[in-house]
N, C-alpha and C positions, 0 to 999 in steps of 0.2 A: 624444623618444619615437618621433614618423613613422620618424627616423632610421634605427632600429636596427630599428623591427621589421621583419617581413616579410610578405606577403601567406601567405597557407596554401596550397599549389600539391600536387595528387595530379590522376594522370592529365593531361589537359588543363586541367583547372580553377586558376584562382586566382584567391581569396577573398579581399579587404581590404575594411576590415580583416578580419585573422582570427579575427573574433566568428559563431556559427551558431547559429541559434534550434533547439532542442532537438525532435525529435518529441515530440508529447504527446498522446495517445489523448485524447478528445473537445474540445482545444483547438485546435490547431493544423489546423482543418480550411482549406480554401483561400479562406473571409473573413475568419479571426485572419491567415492568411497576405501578403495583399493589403495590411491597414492596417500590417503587419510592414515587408514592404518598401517603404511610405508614408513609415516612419521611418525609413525607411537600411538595411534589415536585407539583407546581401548574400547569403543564403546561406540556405536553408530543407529539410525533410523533409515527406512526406506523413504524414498519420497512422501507425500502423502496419496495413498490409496485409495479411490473411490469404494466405499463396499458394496451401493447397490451395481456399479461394474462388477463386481470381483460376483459378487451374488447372481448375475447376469451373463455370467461366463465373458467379457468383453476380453478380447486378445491385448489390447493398448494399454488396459487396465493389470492385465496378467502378469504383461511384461515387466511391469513394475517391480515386480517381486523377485524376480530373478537375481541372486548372487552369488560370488565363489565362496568355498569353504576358508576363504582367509576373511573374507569378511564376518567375521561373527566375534566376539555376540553382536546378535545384531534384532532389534524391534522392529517388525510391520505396524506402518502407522497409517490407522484407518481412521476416515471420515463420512458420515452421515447421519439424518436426524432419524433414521425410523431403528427401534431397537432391535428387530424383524431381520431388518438387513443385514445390521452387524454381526446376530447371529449366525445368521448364513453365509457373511462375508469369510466368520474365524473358520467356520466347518469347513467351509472350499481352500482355503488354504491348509487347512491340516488334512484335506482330504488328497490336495495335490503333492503332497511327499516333501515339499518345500521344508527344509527346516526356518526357524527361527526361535531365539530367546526370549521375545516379550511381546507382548499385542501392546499398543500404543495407542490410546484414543486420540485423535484432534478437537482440540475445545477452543484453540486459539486466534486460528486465520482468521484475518480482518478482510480479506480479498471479499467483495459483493457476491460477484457468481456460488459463492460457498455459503456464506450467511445469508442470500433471499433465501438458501432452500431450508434455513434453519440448522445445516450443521457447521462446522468448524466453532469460531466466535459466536455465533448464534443462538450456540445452547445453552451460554452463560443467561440469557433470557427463558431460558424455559429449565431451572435447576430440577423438575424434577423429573421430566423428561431426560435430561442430563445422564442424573443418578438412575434413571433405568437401563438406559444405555450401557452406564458401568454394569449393574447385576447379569444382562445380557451376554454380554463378552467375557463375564467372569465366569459363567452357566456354559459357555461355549467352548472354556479352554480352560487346561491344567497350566499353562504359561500364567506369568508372574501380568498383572495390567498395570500399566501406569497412563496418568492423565495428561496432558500437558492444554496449561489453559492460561488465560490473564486473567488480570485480576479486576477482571468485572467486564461489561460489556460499553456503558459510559462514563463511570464513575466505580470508585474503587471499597465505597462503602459496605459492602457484603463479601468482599473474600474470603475474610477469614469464612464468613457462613457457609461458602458455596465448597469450599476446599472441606469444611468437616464435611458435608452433606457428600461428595464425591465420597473421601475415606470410608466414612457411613457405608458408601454402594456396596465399598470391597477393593478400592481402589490400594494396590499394593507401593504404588507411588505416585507424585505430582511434581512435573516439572512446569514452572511457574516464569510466565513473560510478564517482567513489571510493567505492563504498559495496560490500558482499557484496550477492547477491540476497535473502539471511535479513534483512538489515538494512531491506529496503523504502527510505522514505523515511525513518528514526529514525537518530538521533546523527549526527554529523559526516562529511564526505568527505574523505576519507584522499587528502590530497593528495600525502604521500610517497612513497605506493606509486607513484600518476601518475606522479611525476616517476622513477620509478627504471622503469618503464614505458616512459618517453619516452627515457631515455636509454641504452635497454638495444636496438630497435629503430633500424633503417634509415628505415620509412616515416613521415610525419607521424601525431603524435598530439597528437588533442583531448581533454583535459581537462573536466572536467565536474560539478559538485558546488558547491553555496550559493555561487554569486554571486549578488548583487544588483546591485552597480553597475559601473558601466565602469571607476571605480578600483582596485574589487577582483580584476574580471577583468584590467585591466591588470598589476596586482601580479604576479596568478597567472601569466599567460603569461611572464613574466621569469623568476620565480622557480624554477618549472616545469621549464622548457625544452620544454616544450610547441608546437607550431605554430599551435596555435590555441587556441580555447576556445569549447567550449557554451554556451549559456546556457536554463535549465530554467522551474521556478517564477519566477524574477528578470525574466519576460517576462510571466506571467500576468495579463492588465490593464494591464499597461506598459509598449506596444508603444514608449514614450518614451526605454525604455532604448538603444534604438539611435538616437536622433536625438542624444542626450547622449552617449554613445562617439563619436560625428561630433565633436562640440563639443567636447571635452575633446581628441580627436586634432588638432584646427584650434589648439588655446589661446584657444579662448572660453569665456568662461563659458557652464556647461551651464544651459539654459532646465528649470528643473526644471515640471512642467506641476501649475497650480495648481486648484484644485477644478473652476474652469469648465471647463478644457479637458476634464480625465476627463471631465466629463458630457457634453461635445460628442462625445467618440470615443466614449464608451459607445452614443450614441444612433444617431452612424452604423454603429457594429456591428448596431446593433440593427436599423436600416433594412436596412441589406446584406444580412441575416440572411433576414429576410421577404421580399426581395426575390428569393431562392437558394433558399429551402427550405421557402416559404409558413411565414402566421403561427405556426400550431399548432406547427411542428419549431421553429422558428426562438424560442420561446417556453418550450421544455423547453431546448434548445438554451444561450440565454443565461445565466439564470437563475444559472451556476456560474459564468461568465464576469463575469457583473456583481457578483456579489463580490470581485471580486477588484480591481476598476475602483473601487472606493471604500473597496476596506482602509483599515484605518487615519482618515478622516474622520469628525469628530464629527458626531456621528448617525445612522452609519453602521448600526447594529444596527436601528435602526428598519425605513432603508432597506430593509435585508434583508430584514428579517419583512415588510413594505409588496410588496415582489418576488415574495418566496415565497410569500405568500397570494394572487397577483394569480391569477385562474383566465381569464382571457383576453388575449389579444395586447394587446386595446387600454386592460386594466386595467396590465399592466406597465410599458406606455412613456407612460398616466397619472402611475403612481407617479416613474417617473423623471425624467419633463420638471416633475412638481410640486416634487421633490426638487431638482432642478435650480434654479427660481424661487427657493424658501427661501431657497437657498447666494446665487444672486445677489443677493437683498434684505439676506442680511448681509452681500455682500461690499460693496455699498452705503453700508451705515450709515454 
């Protein structure tokens, strides 16, 4: 399997494996990012960005952007509909010393607040609009751009058109959600479309849609023909799934991580958290993050309610270092 595959190469950049952890608005902020690439994970995005914020100087917006030198490479992923903005969004950031590896446009959120204004999903309604926005931010920066969008806005009849018309802008990559923006998160990713996406363009395309495991995204990246592949929710609390993509590509068996470790990595998120964003943020903050660090374990509904009732810092990491004991007393017996 090392064999055949290939690293994911746009611009200067190459990516191995070609697995990237997905942006994801209140997750992926730069301490889910940090234990990300703890576990192998080559390849990361910032949240998504407001530009006319960033263009606006907005401090909340700013903050965004903020990472350590372990995080890299690493894409700022911007969003809005005016090309104006974006421009001015890439200069303020190349103006603030910030490093990064790739400008990232958003073309995919289905979230309302982002699409009345016309950007994220939105723009897949307005392609040529769209495509100005790529020449924009490719006019703005010597970084590598890549798109990430679905494949269509209700229906999935023009992808392949709208993915040439982006490459067309200047688009140096497109990372592709099989779903419409109408579909949100509901039913399945239309993996076929991807793949007639992938094979219909020149530059690398990522792939994107219900992987879970490094098998499945293996499968996909073959099957595909794909360069790479995303990975979304399949990361949520499972920062594990890139140490086990390492394992599976070595031909070890993958270390799947068993109750205790989640409760170890939960707790040092949990530290890291408070340590970044004082208790109070660091405490609304988790809260969504640690569901997902104990899906599936028996007990786990308890857990949650135990979490979600905690009304201070030191009531939650209570609840979860007691949580913690329980599991080690049964893994005991």
């Amino acid at each position: 399997m090392n064999q055949t595959m290939k690293p994911l190469r746009f611009g200067h950049l190459s990516i191995w494996p070609p697995f990237v952890a997905a942006p994801i608005a209140g997750y992926t902020d730069s301490v889910y990012r940090e234990i990300l690439r703890e576990f192998g994970c080559p390849y990361c995005y910032t949240e998504m960005v407001s530009a006319k914020g960033l263009a606006l100087g907005g401090e909340a917006t700013t903050a965004l952007l903020e990472h350590s030198e372990h995080d890299r490479p690493l894409a700022v992923q911007l969003f809005g509909s005016d090309p104006g903005d974006m421009f001015k969004a890439v200069q303020k950031i190349h103006e603030s010393g910030i490093g990064f590896d790739a400008v990232d446009i958003n073309m995919g959120c289905p979230a309302k607040k982002i699409t009345s204004q016309g950007a994220g999903g939105g723009l897949l309604k307005d392609i040529s609009r769209a495509a100005a926005i790529v020449r924009a931010v490719k006019s703005a920066t010597g970084l590598p751009v890549s798109v990430k969008i679905r494949t269509g806005w209700s229906d999935s009849d023009n992808a392949v058109e709208i993915a040439l018309r982006l490459e067309a802008a200047g688009a140096d990559m497109l990372a592709v959600h099989g779903r419409t923006v109408a579909q949100g998160y509901g039913g399945e990713a239309d993996w076929d479309v991807i793949s007639r996406i992938a094979e219909s363009l020149s530059i690398p395309v990522v792939g994107n849609g219900d992987v879970v495991s490094p098998w499945q995204g293996l499968k996909r990246l073959r099957e595909s023909g794909c360069s790479g592949i995303m990975i979304g929710k399949g990361i949520l609390g499972h920062p594990f799934f890139f140490r086990n993509l390492h394992e599976v590509l070595q031909g070890v068996e993958p270390k799947l991580p068993d109750c205790g470790e989640r409760f170890d990595v939960a707790i040092d998120h949990l530290e890291r958290a408070a340590h970044r964003y004082g208790e109070r943020r660091a405490m609304l903050e988790l809260k969504k993050h640690l569901a997902f660090y104990f899906k599936g374990i028996k007990g786990a509904s308890k857990l949650r309610v135990a979490m979600n009732s905690a009304s201070s810092w030191a009531e939650l990491v209570s609840a979860v270092r007691h949580a913690s004991s329980w599991y080690d007393s049964q893994q005991a017996e």
